[in-house]
TORSE-636572 format. One record per atom (N, C-alpha, C): x negated, y, z; residue in three letters. Coordinates in pm, whole numbers, padded with zeros to 5 digits, always signed. Each point is the difference from the previous one (the first is absolute). Layout:
XYZala/...
This chain:
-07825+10300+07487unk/-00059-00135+00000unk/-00033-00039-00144unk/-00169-00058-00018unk/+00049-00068-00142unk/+00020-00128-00006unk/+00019-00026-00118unk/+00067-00120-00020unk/-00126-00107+00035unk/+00083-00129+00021unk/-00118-00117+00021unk/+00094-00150-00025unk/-00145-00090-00044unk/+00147-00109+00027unk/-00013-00072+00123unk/+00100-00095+00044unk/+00013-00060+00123unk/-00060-00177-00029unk/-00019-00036+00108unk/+00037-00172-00047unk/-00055-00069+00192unk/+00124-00092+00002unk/-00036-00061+00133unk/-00060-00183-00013unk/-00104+00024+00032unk/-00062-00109-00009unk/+00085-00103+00130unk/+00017-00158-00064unk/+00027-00096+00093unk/-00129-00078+00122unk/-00112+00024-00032unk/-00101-00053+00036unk/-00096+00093+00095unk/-00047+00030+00047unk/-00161+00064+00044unk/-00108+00007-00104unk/+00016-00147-00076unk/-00164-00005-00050unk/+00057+00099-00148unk/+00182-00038-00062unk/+00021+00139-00095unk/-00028+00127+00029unk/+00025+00045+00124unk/+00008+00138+00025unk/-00143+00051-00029unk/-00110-00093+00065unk/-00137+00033+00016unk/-00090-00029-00136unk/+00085-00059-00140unk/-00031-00040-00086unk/+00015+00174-00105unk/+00154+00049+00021unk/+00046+00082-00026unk/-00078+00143+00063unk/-00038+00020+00125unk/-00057+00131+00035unk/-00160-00010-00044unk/-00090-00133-00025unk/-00095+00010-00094unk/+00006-00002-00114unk/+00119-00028-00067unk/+00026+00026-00145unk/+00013+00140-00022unk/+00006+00068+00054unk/+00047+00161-00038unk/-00068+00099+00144unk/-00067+00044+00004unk/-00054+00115+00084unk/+00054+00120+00017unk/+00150+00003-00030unk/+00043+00154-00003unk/+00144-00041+00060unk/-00012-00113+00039unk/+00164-00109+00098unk/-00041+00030+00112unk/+00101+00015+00033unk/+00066+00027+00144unk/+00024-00100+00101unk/+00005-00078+00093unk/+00105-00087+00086unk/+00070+00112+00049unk/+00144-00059+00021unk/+00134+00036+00074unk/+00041-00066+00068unk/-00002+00025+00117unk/+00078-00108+00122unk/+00119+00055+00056unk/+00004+00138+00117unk/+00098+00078+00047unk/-00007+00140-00123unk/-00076+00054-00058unk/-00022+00095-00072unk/+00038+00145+00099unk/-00024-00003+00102unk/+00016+00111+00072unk/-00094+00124+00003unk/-00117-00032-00016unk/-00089+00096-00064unk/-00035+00020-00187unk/-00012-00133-00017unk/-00007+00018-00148unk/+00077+00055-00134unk/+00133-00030+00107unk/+00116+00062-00140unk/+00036+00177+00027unk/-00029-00018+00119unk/+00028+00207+00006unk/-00112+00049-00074unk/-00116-00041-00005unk/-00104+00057-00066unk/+00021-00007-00140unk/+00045-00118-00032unk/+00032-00021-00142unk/+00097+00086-00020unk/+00055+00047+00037unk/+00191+00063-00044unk/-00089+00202+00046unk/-00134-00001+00035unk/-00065+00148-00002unk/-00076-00003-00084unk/-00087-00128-00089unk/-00048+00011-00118unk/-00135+00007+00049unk/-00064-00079+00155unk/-00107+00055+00044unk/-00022-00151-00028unk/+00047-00122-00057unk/-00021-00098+00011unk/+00052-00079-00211unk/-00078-00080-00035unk/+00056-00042-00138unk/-00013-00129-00042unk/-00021-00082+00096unk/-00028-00144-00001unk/+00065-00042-00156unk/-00077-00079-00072unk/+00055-00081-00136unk/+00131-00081+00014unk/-00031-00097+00151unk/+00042-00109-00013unk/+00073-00001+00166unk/+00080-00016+00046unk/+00100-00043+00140unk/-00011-00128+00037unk/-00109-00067+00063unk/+00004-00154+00034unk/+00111-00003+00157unk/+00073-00064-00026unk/+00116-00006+00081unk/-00063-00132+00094unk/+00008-00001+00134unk/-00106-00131+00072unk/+00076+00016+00135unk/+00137+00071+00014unk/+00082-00022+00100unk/+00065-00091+00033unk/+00051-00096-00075unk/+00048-00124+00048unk/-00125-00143-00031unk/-00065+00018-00039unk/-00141-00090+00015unk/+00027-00105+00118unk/+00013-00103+00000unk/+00008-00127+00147unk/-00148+00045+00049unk/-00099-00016-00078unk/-00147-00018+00084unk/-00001+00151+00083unk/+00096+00085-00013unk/-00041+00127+00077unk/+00129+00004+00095unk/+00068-00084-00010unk/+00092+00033+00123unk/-00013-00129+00123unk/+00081+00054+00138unk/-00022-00030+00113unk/-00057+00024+00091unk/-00057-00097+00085unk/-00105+00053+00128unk/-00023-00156+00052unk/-00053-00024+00078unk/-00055-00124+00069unk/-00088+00047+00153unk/+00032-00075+00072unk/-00099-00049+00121unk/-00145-00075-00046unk/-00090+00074+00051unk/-00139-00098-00012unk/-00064-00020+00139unk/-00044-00166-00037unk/-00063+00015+00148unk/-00149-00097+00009unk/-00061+00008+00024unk/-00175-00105+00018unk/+00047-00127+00073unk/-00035-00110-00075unk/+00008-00132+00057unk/+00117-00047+00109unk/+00094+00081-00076unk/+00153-00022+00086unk/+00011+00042+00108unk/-00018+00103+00031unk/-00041+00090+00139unk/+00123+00123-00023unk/+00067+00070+00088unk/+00041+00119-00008unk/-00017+00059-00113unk/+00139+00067-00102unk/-00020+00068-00130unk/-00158+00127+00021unk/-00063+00023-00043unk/-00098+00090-00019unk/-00051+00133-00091unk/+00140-00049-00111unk/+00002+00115-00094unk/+00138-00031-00068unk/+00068+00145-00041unk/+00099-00048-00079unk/-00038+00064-00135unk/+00062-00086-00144unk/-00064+00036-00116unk/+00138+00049-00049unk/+00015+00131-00065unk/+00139+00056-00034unk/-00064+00003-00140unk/+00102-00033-00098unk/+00023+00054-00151unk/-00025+00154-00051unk/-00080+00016-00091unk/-00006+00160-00032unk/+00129+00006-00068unk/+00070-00051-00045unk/+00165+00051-00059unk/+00101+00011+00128unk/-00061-00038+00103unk/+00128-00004+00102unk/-00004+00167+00041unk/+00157+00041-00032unk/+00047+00113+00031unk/+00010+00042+00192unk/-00054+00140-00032unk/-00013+00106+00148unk/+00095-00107+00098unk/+00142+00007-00069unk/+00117-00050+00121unk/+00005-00116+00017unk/-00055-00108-00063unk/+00008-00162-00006unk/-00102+00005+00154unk/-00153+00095-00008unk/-00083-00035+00083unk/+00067+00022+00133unk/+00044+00125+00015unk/+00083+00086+00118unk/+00098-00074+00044unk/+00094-00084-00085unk/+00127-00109+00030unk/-00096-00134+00031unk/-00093-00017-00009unk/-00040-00178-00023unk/+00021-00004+00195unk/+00062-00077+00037unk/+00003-00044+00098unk/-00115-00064+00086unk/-00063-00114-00080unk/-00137-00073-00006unk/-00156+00103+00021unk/+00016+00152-00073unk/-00087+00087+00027unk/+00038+00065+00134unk/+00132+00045+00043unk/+00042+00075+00096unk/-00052-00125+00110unk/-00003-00104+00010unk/-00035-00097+00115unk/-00171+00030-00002unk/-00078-00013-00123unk/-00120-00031+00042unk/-00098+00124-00021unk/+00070+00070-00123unk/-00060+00180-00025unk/+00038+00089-00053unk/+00074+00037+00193unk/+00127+00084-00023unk/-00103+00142-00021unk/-00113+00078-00009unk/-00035+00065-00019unk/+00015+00054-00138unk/-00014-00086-00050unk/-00021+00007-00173unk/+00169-00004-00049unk/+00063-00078+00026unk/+00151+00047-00059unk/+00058+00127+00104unk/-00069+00013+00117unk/+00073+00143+00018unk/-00052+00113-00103unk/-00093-00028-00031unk/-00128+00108-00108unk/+00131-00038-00147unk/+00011-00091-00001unk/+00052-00010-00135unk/+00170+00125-00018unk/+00058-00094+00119unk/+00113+00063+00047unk/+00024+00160-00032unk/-00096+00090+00038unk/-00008+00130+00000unk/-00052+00046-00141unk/-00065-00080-00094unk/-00067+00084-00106unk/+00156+00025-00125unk/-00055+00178-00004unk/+00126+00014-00128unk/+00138+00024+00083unk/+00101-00043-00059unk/+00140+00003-00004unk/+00057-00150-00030unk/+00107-00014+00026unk/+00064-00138-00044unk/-00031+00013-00152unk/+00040+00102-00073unk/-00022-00079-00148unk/-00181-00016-00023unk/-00106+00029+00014unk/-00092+00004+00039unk/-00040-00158-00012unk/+00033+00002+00202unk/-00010-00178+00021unk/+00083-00060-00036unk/+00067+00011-00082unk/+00054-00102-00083unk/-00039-00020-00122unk/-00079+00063-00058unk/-00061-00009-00154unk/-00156-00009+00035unk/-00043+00076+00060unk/-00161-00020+00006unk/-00059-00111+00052unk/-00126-00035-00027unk/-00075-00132+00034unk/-00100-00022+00075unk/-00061-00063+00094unk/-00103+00000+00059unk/-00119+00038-00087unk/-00012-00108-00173unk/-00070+00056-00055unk/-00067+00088-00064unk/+00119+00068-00021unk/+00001+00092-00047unk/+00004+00139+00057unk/-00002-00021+00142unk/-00078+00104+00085unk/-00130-00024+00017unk/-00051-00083+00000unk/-00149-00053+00046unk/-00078+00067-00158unk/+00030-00039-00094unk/-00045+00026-00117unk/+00009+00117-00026unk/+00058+00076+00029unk/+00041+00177-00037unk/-00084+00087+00102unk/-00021-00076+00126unk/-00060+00085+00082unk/+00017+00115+00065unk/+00120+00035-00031unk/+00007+00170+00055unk/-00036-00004+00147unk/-00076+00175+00008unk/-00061-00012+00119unk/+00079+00033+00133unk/+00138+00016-00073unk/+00152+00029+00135unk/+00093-00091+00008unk/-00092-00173-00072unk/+00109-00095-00011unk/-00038-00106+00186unk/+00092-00082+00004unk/-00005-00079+00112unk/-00071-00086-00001unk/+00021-00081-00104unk/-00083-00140+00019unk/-00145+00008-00015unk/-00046+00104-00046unk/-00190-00023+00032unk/-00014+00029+00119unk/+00058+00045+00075unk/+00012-00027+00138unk/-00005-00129+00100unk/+00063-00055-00053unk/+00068-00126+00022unk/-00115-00072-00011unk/-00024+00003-00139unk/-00092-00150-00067unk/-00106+00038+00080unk/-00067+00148+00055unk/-00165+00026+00008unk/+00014-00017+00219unk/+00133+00013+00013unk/+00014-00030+00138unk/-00001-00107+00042unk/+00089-00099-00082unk/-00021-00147+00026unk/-00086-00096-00060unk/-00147+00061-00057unk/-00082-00107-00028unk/+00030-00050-00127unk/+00079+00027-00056unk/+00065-00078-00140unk/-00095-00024-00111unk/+00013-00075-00114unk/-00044-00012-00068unk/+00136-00010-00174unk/-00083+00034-00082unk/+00066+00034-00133unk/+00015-00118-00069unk/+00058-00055-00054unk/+00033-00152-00067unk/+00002+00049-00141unk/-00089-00032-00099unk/+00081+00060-00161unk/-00061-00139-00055unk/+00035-00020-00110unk/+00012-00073-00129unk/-00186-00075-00055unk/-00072+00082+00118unk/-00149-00039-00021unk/-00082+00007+00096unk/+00072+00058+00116unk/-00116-00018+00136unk/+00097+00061+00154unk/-00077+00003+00076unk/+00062+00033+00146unk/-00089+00164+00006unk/+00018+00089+00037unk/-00049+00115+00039unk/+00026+00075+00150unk/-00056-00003+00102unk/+00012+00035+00130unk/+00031+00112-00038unk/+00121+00072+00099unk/+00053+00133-00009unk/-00127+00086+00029unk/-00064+00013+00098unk/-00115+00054+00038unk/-00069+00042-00106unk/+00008-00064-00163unk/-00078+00031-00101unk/+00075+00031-00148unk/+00145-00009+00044unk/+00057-00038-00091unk/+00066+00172-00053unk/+00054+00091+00103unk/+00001+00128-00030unk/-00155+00104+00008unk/+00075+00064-00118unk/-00198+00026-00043unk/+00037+00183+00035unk/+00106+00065-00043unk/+00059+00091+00003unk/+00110+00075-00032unk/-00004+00104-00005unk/+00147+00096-00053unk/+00079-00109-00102unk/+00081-00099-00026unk/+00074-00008-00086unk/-00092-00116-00103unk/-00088-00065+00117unk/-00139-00100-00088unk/+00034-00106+00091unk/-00025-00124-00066unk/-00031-00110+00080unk/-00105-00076-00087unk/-00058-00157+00104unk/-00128-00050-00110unk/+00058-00101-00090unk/+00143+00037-00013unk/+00067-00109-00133unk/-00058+00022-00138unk/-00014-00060-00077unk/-00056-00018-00157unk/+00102+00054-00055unk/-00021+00051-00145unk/+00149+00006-00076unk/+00126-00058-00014unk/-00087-00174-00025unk/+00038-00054-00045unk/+00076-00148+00181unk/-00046+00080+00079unk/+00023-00075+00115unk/+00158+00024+00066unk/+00036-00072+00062unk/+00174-00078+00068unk/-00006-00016+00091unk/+00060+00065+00079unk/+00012-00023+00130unk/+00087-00065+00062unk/-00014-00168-00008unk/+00162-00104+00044unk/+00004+00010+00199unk/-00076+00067+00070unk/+00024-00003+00106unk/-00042+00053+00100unk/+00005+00014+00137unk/-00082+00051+00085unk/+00031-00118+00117unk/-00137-00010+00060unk/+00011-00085+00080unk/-00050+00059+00154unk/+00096+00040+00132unk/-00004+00060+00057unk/-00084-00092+00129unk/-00072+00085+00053unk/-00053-00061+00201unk/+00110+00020+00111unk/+00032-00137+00081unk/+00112+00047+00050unk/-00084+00034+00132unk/+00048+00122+00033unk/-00109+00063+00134unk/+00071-00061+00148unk/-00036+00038+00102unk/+00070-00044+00125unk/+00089+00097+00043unk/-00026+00145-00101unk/+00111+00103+00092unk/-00003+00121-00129unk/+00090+00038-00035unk/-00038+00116-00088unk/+00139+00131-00050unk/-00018+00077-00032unk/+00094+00070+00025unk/-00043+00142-00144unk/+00064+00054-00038unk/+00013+00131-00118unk/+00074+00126+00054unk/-00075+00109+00009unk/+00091+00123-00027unk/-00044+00077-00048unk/+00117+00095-00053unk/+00004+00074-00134unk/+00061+00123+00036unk/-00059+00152-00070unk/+00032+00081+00040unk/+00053+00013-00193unk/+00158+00047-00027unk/+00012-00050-00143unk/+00010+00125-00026unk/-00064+00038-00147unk/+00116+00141-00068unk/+00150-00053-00041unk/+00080+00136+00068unk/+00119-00049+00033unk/+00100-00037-00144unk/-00117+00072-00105unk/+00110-00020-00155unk/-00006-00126-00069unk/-00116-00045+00020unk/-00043-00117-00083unk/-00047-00147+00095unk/-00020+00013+00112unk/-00035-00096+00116unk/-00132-00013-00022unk/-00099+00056-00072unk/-00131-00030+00009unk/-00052+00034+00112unk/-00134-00055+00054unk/-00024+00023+00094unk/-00156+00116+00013unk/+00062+00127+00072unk/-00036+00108+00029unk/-00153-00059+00078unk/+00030-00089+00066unk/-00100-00103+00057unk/+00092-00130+00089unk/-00090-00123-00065unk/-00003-00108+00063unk/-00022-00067+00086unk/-00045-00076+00101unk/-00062-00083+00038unk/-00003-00151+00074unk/-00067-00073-00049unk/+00067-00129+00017unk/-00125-00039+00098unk/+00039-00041+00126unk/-00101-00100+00115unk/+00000-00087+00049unk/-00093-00095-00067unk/+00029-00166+00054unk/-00109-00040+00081unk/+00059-00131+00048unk/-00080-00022+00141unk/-00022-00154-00036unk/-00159-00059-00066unk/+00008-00110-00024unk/-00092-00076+00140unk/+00090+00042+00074unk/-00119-00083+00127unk/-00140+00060+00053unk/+00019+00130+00012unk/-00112+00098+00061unk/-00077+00060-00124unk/+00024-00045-00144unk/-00024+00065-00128unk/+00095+00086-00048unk/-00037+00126+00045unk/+00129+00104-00113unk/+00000+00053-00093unk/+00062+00006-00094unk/+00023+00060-00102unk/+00089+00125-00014unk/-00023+00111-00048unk/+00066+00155+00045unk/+00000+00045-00176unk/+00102+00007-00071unk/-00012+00037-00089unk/+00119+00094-00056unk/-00066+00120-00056unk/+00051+00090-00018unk/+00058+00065-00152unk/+00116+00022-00016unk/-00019+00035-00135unk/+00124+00116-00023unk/-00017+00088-00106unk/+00063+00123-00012unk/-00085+00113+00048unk/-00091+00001+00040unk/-00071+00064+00123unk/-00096+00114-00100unk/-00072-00141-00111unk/-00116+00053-00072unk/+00040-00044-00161unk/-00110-00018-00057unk/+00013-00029-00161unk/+00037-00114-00030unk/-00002-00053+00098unk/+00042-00203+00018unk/-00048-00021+00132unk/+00098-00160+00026unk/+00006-00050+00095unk/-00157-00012+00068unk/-00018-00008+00139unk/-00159+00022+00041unk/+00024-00112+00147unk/-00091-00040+00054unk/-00002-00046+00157unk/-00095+00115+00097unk/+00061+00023+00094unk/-00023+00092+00116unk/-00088-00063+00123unk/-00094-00026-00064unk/-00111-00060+00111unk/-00004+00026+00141unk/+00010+00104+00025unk/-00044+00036+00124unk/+00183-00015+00099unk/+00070-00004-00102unk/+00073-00075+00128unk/+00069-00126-00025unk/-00070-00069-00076unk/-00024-00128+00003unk/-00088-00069+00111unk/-00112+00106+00060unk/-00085-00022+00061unk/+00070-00022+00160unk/+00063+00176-00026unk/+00043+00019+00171unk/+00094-00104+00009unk/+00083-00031-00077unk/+00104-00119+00042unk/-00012-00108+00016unk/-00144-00023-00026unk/-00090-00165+00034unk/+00018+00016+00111unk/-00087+00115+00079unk/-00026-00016+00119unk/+00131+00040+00088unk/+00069+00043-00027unk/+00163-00016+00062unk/+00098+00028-00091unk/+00077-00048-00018unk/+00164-00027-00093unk/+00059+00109+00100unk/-00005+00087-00018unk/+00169+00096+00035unk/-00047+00105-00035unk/+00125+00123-00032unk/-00002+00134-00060unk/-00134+00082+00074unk/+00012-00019+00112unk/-00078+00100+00070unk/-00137-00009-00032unk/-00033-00155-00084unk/-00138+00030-00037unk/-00069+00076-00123unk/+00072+00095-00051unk/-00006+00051-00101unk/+00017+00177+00047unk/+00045-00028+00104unk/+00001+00204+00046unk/-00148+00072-00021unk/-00096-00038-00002unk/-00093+00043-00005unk/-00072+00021-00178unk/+00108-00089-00047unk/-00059-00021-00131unk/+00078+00083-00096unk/-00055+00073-00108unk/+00062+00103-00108unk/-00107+00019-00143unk/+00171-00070-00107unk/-00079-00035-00111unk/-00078+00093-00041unk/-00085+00050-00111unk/-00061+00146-00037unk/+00058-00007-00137unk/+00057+00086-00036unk/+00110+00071-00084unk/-00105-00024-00106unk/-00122+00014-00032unk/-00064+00000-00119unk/-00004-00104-00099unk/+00078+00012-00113unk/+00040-00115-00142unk/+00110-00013+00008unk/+00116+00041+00143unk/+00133-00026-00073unk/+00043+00097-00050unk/+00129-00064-00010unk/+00090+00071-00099unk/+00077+00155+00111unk/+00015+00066-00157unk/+00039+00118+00030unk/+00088+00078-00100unk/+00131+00050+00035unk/+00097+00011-00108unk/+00122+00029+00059unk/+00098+00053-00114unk/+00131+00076+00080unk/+00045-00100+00099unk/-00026-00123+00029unk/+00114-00041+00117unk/-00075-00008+00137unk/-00140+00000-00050unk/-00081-00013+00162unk/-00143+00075-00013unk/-00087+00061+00079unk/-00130+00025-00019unk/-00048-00123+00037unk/-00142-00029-00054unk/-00120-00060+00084unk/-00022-00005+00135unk/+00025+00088+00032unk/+00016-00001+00194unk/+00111-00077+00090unk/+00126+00042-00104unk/+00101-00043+00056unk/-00011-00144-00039unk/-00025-00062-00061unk/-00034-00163-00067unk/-00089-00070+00120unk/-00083+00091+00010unk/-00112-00048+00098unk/+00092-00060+00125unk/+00038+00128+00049unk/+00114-00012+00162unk/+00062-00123-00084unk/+00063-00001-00054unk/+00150-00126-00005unk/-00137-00132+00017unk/-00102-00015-00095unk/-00088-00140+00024unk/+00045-00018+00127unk/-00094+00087+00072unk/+00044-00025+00164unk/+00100-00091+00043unk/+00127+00172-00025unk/+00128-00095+00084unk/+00037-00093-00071unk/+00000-00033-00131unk/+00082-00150-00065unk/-00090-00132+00061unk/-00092+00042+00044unk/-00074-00135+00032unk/+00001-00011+00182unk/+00002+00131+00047unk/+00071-00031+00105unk/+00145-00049+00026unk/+00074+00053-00099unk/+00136-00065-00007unk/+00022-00194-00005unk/-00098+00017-00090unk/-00025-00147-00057unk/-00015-00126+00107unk/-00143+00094+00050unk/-00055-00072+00148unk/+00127-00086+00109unk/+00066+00172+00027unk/+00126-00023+00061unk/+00092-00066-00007unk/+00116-00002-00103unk/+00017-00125-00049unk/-00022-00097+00029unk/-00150-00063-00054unk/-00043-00104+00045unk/+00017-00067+00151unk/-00058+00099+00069unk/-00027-00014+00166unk/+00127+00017+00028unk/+00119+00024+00009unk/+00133+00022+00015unk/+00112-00118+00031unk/
């Protein structure tokens, strides 16, 4: 590792004052990806902006239109894997997403890592771009809203600025939705994902681990318009061409799991 200095800003508008003051700073929230890299020397940030205990990035809230039924819940990008998975308030209204949380990593894992700081890192075997691109979500940072749909660009890319913060994500609460995960068994990443929500005859099928980044699976988004249950997907088989391929799975075999995790998913649901 080399050396760097640290400093934890009290504010948002410091932190964001501080990562445009210097272009070679870092944010640190859970440091679950950033400090192993640092401690292999594949990483040399100047500066450690520490933005884990930040107030404007922690919590979650109910949202709802003109006092009607909550309609979205807005979670903190500092709120840790296990806060989401434990929140009681999510398990009532989107238990999909804290079961997703629940499973990513190991206890020490979800206990140090951050919503944001999965969203921002992007890996293409992490959970939550799953999540965010299944449930409609949108990106909250320090200068604009970014629809998930636009917001992962690729491998380990998103359309954040350098100099951009991500204080939140603000989730769609669907009418039915459900995640499964086929994990590698060393690290809990997911070998393949898939998260399927049901916003009232609009579905969303989104897949991730599969390929180079998280993607949506159109065509059985389609078949499940026209009927919600597993069986409408027997006919359907992803085509192996762009995913991933590597010692823990081929391209083929990725393909099959799309399938069954989203038939799993389905199931679940209908269950």
């Amino acid at each position: 590792m080399y050396a760097f200095d640290y400093t934890r800003p009290k504010a948002l508008n410091e932190a964001s004052a501080a990562l445009q003051a210097d272009g070679d700073a870092k944010l640190l929230a859970g440091g679950m990806t950033l400090l192993p890299t640092m401690k292999q020397r594949l990483a040399a940030p100047s500066t450690l902006i520490d933005i884990a205990q930040l107030a404007e990035l922690r919590g979650h809230s109910l949202e709802s239109e003109a006092g009607g039924p909550a309609t979205h819940i807005r979670i903190g990008a500092a709120m840790r894997h296990c806060e989401v998975a434990d929140s009681a308030e999510l398990r009532q209204h989107l238990p999909a997403l804290a079961d997703l949380a629940g499973g990513i990593g190991d206890p020490q894992v979800r206990a140090r890592g951050t919503l944001g700081g999965s969203v921002a890192n992007n890996d293409p075997a992490a959970d939550y771009p799953a999540g965010l691109l299944g449930l409609d979500a949108r990106v909250l940072t320090n200068q604009r809203e970014i629809g998930a749909d636009d917001f992962f660009v690729g491998m380990f890319s998103t359309a954040l600025a350098p100099d951009e913060i991500i204080t939140a994500v603000r989730f769609r609460i669907p009418r039915r939705a459900a995640y499964a995960k086929f994990a590698q068994a060393a690290s809990g990443y997911a070998l393949t994902g898939v998260l399927v929500a049901d916003f009232g005859g609009d579905i969303r099928v989104a897949v991730t681990g599969a390929g180079p980044g998280v993607f949506r699976w159109k065509a059985a988004e389609q078949a499940l318009a026209a009927r919600f249950e597993p069986a409408a997907l027997a006919s359907l088989n992803h085509p192996a061409d762009d995913l991933n391929s590597d010692l823990h799975a081929s391209a083929a075999y990725r393909a099959q799991l799309i399938k069954v995790m989203t038939q799993r998913a389905v199931r679940r649901i209908t269950a």
